[in-house]
C-alpha positions as a Markdown table, in Angstrom:
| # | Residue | x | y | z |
|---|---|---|---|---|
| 1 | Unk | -95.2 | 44.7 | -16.5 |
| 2 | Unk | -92.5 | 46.0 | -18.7 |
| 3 | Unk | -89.8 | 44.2 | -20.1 |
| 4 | Unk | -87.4 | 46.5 | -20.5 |
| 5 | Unk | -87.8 | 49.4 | -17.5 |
| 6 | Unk | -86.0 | 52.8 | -17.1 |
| 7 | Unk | -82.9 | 50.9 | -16.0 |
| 8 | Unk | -82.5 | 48.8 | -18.4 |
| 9 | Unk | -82.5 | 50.9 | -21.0 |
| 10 | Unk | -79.9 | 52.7 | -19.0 |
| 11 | Unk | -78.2 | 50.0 | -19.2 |
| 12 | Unk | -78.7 | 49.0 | -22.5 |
| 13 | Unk | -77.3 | 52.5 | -23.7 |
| 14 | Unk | -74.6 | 52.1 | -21.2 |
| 15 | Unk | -73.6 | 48.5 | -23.3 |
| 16 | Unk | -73.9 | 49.4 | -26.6 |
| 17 | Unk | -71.3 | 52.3 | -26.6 |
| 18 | Unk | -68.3 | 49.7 | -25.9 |
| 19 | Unk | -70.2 | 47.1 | -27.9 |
| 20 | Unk | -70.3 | 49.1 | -31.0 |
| 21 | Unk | -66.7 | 50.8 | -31.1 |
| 22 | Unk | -65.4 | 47.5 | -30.0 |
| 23 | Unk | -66.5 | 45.7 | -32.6 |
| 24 | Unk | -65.9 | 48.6 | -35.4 |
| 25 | Unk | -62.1 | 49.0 | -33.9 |
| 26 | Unk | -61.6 | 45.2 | -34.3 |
| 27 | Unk | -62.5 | 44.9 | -37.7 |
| 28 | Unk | -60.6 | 47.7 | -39.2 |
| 29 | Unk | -57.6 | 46.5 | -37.7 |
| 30 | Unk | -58.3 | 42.8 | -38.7 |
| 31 | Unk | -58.7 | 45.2 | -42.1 |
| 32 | Unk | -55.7 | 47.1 | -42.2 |
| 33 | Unk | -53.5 | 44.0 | -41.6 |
| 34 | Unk | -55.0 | 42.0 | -44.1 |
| 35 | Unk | -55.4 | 45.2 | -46.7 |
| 36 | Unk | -51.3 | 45.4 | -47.1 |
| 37 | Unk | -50.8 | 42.1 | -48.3 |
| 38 | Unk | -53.7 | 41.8 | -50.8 |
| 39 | Unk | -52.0 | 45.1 | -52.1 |
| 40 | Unk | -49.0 | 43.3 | -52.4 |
| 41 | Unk | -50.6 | 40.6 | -53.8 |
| 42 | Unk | -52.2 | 42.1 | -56.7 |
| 43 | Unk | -49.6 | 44.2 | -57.9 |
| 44 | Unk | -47.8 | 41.0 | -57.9 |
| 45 | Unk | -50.3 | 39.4 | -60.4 |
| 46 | Unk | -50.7 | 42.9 | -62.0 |
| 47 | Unk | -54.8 | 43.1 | -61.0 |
| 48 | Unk | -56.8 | 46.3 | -61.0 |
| 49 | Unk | -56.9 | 48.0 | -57.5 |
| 50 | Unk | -60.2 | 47.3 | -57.3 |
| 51 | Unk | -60.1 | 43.8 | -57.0 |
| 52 | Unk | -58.8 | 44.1 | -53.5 |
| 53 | Unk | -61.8 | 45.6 | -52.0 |
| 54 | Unk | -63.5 | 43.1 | -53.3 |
| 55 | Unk | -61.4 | 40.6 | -51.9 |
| 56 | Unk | -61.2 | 42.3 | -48.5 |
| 57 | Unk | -65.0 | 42.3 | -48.8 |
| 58 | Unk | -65.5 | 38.9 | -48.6 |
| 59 | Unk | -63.3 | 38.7 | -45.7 |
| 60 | Unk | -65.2 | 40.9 | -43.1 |
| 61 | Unk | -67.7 | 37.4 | -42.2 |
| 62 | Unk | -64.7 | 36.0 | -41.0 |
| 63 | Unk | -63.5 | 39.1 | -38.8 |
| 64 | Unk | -67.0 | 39.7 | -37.6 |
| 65 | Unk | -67.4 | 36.5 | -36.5 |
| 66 | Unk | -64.0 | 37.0 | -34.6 |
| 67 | Unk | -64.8 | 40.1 | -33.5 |
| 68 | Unk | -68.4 | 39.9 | -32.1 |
| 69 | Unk | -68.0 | 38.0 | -28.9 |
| 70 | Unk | -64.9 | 40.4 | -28.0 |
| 71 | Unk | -67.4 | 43.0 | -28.5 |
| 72 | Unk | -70.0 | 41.9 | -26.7 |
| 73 | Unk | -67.5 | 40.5 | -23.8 |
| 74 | Unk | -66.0 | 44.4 | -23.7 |
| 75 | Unk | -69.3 | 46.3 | -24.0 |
| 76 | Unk | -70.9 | 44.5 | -21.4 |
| 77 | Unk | -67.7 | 44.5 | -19.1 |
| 78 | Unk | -66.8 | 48.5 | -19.5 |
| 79 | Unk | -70.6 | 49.4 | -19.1 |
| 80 | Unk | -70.9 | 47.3 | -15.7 |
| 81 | Unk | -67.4 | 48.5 | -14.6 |
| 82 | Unk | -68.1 | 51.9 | -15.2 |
| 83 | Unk | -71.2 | 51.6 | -12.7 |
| 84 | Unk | -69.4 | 49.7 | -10.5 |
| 85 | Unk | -66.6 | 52.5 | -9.9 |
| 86 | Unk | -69.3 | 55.3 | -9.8 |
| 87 | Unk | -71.3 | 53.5 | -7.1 |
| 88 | Unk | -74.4 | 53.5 | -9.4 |
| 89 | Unk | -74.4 | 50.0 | -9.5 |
| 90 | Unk | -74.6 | 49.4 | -5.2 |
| 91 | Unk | -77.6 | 52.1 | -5.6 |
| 92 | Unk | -79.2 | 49.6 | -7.9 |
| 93 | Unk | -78.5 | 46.5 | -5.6 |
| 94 | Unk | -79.8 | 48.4 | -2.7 |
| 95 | Unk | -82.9 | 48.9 | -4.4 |
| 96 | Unk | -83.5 | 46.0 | -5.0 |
| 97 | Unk | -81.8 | 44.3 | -8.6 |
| 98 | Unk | -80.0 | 41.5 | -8.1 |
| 99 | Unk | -77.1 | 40.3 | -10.6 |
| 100 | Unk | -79.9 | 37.8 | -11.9 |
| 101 | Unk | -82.0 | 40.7 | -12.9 |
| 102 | Unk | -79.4 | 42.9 | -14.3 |
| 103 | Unk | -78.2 | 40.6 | -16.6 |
| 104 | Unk | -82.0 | 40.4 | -18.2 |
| 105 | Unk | -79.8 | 43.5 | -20.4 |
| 106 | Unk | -77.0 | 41.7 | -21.3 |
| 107 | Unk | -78.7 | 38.6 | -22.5 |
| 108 | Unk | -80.7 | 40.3 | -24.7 |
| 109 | Unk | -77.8 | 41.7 | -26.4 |
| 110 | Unk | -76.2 | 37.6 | -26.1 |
| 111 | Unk | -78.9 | 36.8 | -27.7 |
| 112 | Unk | -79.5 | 38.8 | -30.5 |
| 113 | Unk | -75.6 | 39.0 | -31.0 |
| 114 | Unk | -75.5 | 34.7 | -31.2 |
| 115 | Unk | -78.6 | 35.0 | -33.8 |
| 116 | Unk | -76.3 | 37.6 | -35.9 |
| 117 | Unk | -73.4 | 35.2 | -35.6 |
| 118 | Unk | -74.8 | 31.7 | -36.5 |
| 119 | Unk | -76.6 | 34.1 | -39.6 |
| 120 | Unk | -72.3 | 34.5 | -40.5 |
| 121 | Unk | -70.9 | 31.6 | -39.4 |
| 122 | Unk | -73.4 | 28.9 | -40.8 |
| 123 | Unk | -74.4 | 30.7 | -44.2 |
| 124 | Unk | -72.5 | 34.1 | -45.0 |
| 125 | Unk | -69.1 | 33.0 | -44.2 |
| 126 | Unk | -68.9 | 29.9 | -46.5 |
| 127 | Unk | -69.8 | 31.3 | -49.4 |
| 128 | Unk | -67.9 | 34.3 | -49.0 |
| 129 | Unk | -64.6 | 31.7 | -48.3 |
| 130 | Unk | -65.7 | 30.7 | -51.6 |
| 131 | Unk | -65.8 | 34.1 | -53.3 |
| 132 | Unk | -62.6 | 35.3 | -52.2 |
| 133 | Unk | -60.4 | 31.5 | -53.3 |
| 134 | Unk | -62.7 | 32.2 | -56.6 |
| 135 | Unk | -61.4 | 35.8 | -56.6 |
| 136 | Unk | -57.7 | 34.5 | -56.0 |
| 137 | Unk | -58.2 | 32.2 | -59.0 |
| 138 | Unk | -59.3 | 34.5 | -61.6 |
| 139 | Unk | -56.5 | 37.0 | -60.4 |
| 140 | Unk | -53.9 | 34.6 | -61.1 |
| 141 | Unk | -55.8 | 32.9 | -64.0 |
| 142 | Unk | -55.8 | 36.5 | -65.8 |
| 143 | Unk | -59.7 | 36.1 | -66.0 |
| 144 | Unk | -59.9 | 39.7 | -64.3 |
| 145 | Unk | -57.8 | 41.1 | -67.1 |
| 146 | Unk | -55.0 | 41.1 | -64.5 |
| 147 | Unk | -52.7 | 39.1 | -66.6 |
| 148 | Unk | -50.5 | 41.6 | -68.5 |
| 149 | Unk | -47.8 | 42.4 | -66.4 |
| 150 | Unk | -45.7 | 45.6 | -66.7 |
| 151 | Unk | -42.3 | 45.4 | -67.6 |
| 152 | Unk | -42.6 | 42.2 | -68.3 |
| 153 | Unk | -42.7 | 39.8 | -71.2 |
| 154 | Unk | -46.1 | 38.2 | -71.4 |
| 155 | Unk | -47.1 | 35.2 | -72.9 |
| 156 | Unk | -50.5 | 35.2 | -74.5 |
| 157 | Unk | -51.3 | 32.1 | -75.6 |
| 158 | Unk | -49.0 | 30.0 | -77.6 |
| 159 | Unk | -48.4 | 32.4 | -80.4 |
| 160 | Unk | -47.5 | 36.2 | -78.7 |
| 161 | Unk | -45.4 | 37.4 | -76.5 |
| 162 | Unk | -46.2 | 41.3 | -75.3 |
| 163 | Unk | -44.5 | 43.4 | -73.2 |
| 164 | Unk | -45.4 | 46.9 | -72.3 |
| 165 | Unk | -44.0 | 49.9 | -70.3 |
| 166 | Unk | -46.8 | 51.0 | -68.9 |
| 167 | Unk | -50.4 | 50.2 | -68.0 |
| 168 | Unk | -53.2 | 52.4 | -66.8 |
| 169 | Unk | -57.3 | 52.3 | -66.5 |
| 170 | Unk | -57.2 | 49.1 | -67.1 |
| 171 | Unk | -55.5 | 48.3 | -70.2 |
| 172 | Unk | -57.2 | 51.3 | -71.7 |
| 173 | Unk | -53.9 | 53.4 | -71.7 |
| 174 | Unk | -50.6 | 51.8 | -72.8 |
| 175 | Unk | -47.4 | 53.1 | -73.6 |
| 176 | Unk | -43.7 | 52.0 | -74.4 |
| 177 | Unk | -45.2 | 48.8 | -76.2 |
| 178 | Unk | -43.2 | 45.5 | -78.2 |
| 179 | Unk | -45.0 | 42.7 | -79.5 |
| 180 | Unk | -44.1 | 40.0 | -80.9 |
| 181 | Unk | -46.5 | 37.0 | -82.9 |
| 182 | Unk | -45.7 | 34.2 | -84.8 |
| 183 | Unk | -47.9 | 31.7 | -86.9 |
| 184 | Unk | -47.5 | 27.9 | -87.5 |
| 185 | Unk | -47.8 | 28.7 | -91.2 |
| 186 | Unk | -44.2 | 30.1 | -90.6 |
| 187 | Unk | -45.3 | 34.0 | -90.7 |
| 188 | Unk | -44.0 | 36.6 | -88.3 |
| 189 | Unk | -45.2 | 39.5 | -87.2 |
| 190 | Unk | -42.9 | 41.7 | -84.9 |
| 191 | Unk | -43.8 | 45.7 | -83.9 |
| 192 | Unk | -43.0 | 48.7 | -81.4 |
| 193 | Unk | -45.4 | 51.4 | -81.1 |
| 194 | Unk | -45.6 | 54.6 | -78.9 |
| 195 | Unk | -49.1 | 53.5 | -77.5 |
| 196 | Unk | -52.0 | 51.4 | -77.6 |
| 197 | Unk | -55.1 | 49.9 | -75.7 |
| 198 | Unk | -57.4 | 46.6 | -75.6 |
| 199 | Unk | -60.6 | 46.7 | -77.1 |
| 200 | Unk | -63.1 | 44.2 | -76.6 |
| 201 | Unk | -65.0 | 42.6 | -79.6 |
| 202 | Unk | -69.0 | 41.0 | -80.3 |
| 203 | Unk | -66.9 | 38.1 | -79.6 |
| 204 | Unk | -66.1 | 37.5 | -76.1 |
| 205 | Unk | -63.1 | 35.3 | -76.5 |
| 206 | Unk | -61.2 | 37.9 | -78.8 |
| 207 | Unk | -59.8 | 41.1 | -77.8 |
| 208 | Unk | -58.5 | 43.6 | -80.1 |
| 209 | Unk | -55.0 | 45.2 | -79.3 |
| 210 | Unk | -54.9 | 48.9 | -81.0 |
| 211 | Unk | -51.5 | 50.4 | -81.3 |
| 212 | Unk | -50.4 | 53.8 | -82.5 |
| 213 | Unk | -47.6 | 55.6 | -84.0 |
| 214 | Unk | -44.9 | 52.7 | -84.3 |
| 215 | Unk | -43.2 | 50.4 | -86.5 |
| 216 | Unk | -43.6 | 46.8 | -87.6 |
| 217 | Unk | -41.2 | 44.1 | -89.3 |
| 218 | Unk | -42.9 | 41.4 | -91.1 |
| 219 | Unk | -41.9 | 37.6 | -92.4 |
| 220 | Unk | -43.7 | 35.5 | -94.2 |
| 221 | Unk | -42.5 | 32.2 | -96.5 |
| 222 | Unk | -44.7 | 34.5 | -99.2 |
| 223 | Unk | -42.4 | 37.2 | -99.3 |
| 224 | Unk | -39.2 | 37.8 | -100.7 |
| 225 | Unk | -37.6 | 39.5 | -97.8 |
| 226 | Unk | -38.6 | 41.3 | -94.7 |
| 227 | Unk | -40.7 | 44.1 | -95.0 |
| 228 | Unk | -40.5 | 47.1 | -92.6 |
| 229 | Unk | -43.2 | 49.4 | -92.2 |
| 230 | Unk | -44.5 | 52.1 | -90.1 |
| 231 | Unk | -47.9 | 53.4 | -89.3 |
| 232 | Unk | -49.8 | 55.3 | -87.5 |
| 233 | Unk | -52.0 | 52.7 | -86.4 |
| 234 | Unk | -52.4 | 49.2 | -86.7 |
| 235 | Unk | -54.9 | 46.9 | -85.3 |
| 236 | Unk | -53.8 | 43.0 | -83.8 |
| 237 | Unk | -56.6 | 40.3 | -83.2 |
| 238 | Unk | -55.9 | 38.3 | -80.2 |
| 239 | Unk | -57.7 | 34.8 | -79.0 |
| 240 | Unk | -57.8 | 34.7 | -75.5 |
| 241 | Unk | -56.5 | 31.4 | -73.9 |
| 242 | Unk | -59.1 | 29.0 | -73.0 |
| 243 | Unk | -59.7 | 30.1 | -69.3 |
| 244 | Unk | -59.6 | 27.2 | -66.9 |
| 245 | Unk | -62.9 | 26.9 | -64.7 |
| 246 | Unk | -62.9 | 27.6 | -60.9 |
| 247 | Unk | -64.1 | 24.1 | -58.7 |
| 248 | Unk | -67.2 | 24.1 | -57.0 |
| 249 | Unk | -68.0 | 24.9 | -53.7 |
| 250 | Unk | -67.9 | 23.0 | -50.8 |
| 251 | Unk | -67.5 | 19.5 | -50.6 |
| 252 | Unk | -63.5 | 18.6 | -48.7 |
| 253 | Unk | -63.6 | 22.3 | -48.8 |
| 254 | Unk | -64.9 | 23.0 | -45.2 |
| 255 | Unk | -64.9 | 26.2 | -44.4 |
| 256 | Unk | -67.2 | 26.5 | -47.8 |
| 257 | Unk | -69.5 | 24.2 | -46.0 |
| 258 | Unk | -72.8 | 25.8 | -44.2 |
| 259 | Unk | -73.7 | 24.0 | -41.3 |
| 260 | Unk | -76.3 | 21.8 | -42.5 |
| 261 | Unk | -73.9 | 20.9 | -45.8 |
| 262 | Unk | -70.9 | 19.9 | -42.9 |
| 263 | Unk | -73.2 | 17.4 | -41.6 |
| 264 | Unk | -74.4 | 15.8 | -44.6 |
| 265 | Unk | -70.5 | 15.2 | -45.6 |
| 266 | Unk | -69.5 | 13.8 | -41.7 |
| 267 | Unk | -72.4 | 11.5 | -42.4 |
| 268 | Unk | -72.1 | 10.6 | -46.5 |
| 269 | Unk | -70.0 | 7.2 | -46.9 |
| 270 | Unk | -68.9 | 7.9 | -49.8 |
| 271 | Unk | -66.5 | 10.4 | -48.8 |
| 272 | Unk | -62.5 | 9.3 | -47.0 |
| 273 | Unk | -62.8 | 8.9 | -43.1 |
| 274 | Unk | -60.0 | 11.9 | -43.3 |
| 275 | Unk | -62.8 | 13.9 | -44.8 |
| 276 | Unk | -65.6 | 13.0 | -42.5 |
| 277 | Unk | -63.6 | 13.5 | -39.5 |
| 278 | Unk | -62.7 | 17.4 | -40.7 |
| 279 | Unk | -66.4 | 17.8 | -41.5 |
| 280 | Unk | -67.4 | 16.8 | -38.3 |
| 281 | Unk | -64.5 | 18.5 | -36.1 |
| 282 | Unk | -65.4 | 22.0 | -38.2 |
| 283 | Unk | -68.9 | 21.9 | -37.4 |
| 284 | Unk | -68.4 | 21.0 | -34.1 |
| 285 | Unk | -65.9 | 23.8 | -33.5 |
| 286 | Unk | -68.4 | 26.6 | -35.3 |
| 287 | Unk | -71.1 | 25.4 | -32.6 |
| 288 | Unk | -68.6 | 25.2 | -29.6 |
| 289 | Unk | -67.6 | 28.8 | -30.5 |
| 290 | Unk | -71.0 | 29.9 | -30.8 |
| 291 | Unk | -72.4 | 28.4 | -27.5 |
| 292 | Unk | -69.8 | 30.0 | -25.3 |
| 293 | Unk | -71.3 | 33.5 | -26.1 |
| 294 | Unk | -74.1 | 32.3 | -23.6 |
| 295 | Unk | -71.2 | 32.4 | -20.7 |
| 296 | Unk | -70.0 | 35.9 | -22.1 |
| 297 | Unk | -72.5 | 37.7 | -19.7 |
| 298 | Unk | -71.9 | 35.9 | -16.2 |
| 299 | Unk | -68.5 | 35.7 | -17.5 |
| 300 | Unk | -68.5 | 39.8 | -18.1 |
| 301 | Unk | -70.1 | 40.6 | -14.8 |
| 302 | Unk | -67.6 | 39.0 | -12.8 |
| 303 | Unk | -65.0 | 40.6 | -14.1 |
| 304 | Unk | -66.5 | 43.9 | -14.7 |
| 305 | Unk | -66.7 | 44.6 | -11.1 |
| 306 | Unk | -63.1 | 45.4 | -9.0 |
| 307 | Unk | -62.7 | 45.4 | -4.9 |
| 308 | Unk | -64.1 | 48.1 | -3.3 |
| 309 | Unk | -61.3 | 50.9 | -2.8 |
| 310 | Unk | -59.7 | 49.9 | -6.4 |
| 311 | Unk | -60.3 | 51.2 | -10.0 |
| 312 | Unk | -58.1 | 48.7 | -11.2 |
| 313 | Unk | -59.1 | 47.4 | -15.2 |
| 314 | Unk | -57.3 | 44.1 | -14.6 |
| 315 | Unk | -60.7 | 42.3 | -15.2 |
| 316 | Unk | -60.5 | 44.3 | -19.0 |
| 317 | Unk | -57.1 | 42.6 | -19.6 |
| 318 | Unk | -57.9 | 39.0 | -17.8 |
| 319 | Unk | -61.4 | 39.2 | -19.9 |
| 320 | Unk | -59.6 | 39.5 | -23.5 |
| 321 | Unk | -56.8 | 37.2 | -22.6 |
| 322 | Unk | -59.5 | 34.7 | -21.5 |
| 323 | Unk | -61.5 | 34.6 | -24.8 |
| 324 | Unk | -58.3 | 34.8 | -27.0 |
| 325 | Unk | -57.0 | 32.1 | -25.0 |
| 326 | Unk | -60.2 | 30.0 | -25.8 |
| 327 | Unk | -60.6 | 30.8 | -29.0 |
| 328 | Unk | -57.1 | 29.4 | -30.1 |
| 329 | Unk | -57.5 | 25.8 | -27.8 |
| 330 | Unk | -61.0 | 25.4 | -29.9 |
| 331 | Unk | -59.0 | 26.2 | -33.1 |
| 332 | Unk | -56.0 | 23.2 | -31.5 |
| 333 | Unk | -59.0 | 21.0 | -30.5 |
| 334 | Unk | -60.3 | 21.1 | -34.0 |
| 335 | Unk | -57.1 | 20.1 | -35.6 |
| 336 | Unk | -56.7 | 17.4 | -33.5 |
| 337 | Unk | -60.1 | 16.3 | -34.2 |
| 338 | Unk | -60.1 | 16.8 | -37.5 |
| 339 | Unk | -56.9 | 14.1 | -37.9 |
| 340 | Unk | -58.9 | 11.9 | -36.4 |
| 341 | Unk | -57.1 | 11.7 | -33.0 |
| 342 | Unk | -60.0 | 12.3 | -30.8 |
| 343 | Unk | -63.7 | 12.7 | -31.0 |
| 344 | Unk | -64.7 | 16.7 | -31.1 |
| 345 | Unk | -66.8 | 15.6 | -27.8 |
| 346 | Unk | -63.3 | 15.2 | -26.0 |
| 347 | Unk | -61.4 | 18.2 | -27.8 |
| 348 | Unk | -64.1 | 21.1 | -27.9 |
| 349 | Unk | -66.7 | 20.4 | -25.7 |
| 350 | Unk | -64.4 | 18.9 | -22.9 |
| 351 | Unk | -62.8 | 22.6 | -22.8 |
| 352 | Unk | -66.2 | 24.1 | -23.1 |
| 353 | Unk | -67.5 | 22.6 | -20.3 |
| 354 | Unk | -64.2 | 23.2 | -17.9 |
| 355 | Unk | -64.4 | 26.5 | -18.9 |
| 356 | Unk | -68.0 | 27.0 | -18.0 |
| 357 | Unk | -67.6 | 25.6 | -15.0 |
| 358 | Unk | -65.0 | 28.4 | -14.1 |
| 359 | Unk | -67.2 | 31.2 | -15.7 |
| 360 | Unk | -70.3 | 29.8 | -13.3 |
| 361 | Unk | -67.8 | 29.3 | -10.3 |
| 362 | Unk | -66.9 | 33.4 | -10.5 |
| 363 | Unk | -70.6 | 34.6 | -10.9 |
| 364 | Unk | -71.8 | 32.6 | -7.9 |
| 365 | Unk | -68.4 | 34.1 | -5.6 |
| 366 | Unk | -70.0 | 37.6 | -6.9 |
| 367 | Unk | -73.6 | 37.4 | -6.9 |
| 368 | Unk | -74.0 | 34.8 | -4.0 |
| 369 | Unk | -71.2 | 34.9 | -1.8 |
| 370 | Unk | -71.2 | 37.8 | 0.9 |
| 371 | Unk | -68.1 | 40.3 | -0.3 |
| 372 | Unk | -67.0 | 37.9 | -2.8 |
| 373 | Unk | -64.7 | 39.0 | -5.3 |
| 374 | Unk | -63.5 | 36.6 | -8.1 |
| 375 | Unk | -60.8 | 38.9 | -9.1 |
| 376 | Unk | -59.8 | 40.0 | -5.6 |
| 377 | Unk | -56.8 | 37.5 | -4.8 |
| 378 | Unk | -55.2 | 38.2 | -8.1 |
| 379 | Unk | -55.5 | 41.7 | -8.0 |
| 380 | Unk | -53.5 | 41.9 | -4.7 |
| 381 | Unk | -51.3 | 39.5 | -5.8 |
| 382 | Unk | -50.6 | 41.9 | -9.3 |
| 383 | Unk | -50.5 | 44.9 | -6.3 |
| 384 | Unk | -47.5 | 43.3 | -5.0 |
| 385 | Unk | -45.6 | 42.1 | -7.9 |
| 386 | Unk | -46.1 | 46.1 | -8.9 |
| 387 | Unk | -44.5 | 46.9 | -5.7 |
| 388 | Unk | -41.5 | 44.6 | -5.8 |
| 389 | Unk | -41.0 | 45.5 | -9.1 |
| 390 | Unk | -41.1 | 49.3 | -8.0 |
| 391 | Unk | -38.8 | 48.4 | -5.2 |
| 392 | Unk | -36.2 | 46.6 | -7.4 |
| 393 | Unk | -36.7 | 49.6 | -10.2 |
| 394 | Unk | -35.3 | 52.0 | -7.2 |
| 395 | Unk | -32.2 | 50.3 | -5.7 |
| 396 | Unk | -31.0 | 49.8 | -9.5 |
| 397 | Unk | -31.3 | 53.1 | -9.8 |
| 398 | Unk | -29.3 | 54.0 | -6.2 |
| 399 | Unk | -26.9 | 51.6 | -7.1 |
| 400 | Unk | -26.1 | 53.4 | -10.3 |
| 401 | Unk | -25.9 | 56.8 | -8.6 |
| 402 | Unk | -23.3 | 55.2 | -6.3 |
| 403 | Unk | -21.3 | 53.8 | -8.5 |
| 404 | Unk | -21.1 | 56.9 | -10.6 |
| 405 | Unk | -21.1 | 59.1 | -7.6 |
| 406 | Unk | -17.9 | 56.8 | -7.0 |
């Protein structure tokens, strides 16, 4: 016997169009809204461009792991409401699939989709936490060569100050610059020049600033008076400041934790209660959010298919407001827990369990009640609030025409 026949391959087709752009759609707008404020950011700091793919980079775990049950809860719910309003789906019950059988599909998908997700959520996803607050760091730090800022006077360790009009490549290509560097011996060193660039050295703590065409003023308790000179171009060692170094990852750090290292803090004594309790409400929470993608079929088929007679998509809107909905109480449950308030057991999996007894409650109405329809009593109920509201849009606009027509 097969395991996958000509329908379910149909079917599987029929799921993975939604699945895909679903899941595609939600990231780039997760993106997009995230890609603004890094800009923002590293201009503010004065970091190369490039640093905020990088950064955005090691933030698509996070949004995959958002978006991947919406994506599987929308491919699976479009593909089986698209059969349902084209009658291809009571030609495959009347040949005999039952909604048991034609879930075989969906599961599959469940499956492979919660192996994908524990992959990001217990391995990936730490460490690229960790990467991006590293990335952060060295931006601010000026470890990325990000710290010269333009129009701006710069401190560069305790003996310059550098200011320059403008930057570009990198600090290969400045212009409009002043600098300014004094000694403790009592010497001064003070210059404008037309342009210049950083050069790096054998010696990775020093970097070489190059300046052309300009003029310098010097002091020094050796010389008589000040000396001003110009040149064409004049070479300025600098020692870069001791850089500090970025903590390690992990430890009270949770979302750097993988799932194995957020146990062994819940359960190490010699870290604060405060710090056990977050481990164990995070973990918790990571496993809560991945079990409920085992409902997302049943929860899918329910919802996926509308009253005979109707091609209403109120099951599309009640389907995203349910796992949004979800999502945020098991991100409240885990706060709660994590302060200690309540166990995880009473926060995450209390909910978890409520709301898969509502999820099994509408697949048996569908699959095992004769013209059950989960969704049937509040789509009338949304017909007739459309109506009234129709009804109330006319007389306002009768009584308008009245009182203008009087």
């Amino acid at each position: 016997m097969k395991l996958l026949t000509a329908n379910d391959r149909y079917i599987a087709r029929k799921i993975a169009i939604p699945l895909i752009a679903t899941l595609v759609i939600a990231a780039m707008l997760l993106v997009l809204d995230q890609m603004l404020r890094l800009f923002d950011f590293v201009a503010a700091e004065g970091g190369p461009v490039g640093i905020v793919f990088r950064m955005l980079a090691n933030l698509l775990p996070e949004y995959f792991s958002v978006a991947i049950p919406l994506a599987l809860m929308l491919g699976i719910l479009l593909a089986f409401r698209g059969l349902a309003t084209s009658s291809e789906l009571d030609v495959m019950r009347a040949v005999g699939f039952s909604y048991r059988r034609l879930l075989r599909v969906p599961y599959f998908y469940a499956f492979g989709l919660i192996a994908v997700n524990l992959t990001i959520v217990g391995y990936l996803q730490p460490y690229a936490e960790y990467y991006y607050e590293q990335l952060q760091f060295d931006l601010r730090s000026g470890a990325l060569g990000a710290s010269i800022k333009v129009g701006q006077f710069n401190k560069l360790g305790d003996d310059i100050t550098l200011r320059v009009e403008q930057s570009r490549d990198n600090g290969t290509d400045l212009s409009g610059i002043f600098v300014d560097v004094g000694t403790k011996k009592g010497e001064h060193f003070t210059a404008t020049a037309q342009s210049g660039q950083f050069l790096s050295t054998a010696d990775p703590n020093l970097l070489l600033l190059r300046l052309r065409n300009g003029t310098a003023i010097q002091q020094s308790p050796n010389f008589e008076g000040t000396r001003v000179l110009t040149f064409r171009m004049q070479d300025l060692p600098i020692d870069l400041p001791a850089m500090k170094q970025f903590r390690l990852r992990g430890g009270v750090e949770n979302q750097e934790n993988t799932f194995f290292e957020l146990l062994r803090v819940a359960n190490d004594p010699t870290y604060s209660k405060e710090t056990r309790d977050a481990a164990f409400a995070n973990f918790n929470f990571r496993a809560v959010e991945l079990a409920v993608m085992l409902l997302i079929p049943l929860l899918a088929l329910s919802l996926a298919v509308p009253p005979k007679r109707s091609s209403s998509a109120l099951g599309v809107v009640i389907s995203v407001v349910l796992i949004v909905t979800y999502h945020k109480v098991n991100e409240f449950g885990e706060g709660v827990a994590a302060l200690g308030r309540v166990s995880p057991f009473v926060s995450l999996w209390l909910p978890f369990f409520a709301f898969a007894a509502l999820i099994i409650w509408m697949y048996y109405v569908l699959a095992y009640v004769p013209g059950g329809q989960p969704i049937g009593a509040i789509e009338k109920r949304f017909e007739k609030f459309g109506k009234w509201l129709r009804r109330r849009f006319k007389f306002g606009q009768r009584d308008k025409k009245h009182e203008a027509a009087a």
